[in-house]
N, C-alpha and C positions, 0 to 999 in steps of 0.2 A: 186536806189530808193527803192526795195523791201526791202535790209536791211534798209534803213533808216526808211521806215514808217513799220514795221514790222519786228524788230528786234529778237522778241523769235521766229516766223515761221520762218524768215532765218536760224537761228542758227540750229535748229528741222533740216530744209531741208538739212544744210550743213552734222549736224550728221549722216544722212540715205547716203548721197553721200560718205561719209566716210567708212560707212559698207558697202556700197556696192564696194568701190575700194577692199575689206581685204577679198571680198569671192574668194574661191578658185576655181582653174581650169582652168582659162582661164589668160593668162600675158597681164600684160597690154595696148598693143598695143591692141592686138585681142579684149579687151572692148570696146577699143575707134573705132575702126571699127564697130564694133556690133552698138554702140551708133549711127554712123553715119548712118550707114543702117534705126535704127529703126525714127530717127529723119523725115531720108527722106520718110520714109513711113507714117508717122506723118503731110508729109509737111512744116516742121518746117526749112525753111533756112537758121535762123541765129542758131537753134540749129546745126545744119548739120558744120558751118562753124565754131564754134566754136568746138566742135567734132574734126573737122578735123586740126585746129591749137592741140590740143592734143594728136591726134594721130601722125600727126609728130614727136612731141616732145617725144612720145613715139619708134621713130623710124619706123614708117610705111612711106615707098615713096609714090610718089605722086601716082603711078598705082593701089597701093592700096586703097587709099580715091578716086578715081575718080572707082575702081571696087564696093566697098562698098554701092556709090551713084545707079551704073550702076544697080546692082544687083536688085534691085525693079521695075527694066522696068516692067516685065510680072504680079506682082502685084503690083504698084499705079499709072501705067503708064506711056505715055510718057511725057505727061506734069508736072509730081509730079519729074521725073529724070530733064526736063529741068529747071525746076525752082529750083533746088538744086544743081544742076552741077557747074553752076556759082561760088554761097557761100559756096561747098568745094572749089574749085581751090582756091578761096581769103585767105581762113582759112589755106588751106595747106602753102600758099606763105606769111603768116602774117600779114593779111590785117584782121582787125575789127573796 
C-alpha cells in the first residue's frame, strides 16, 4: 500500500535501505540481528519478524534471532521481549 499510494517516498525509503545494506563493517547477518534487537526495542513486532525472516536467510540460527530479541530484557522489558519473541520465531520459520 505505501508504494502504491506514495511511490517517490517508497523509492527515497528503498534508496536509504540500500546505502545502508553497502556500509562497512559489520556482514550482513550481524545487521540483520542489530535490526532485530533495535526493532524489538522499538516494540515493532512485525518489524522484529520480518528482520528475522532475513537474518535467517542471511544465515543466523534460530539461537541467534531468539538472543537478539532476548538481549533487550534489562532495557524494554519483559513485556517488550514477550511481545516480540512470538513474531521472531514465526519470521525465523517463514511465517508473514
Amino acid at each position: 500500500m505505501f508504494q502504491n499510494e506514495c511511490p517517490e517516498v517508497a523509492a527515497r525509503f528503498n534508496d536509504l535501505i540500500e546505502a545502508q545494506k553497502g556500509l562497512k563493517g559489520l556482514d550482513p547477518k550481524s545487521k540483520q540481528l542489530i535490526n532485530i534487537a533495535i526493532q524489538t526495542a522499538n516494540r515493532n513486532p512485525r518489524g522484529v519478524q520480518m528482520h528475522a525472516m532475513m537474518a535467517k536467510t542471511e544465515g543466523a540460527a534460530r539461537e541467534e534471532v531468539i538472543g537478539a530479541v532476548v538481549l533487550n530484557l534489562h532495557h524494554s522489558g519483559f513485556a517488550t521481549v514477550l511481545d516480540c519473541l512470538p513474531a521472531a520465531i514465526r519470521g525465523f520459520e517463514g511465517e508473514f
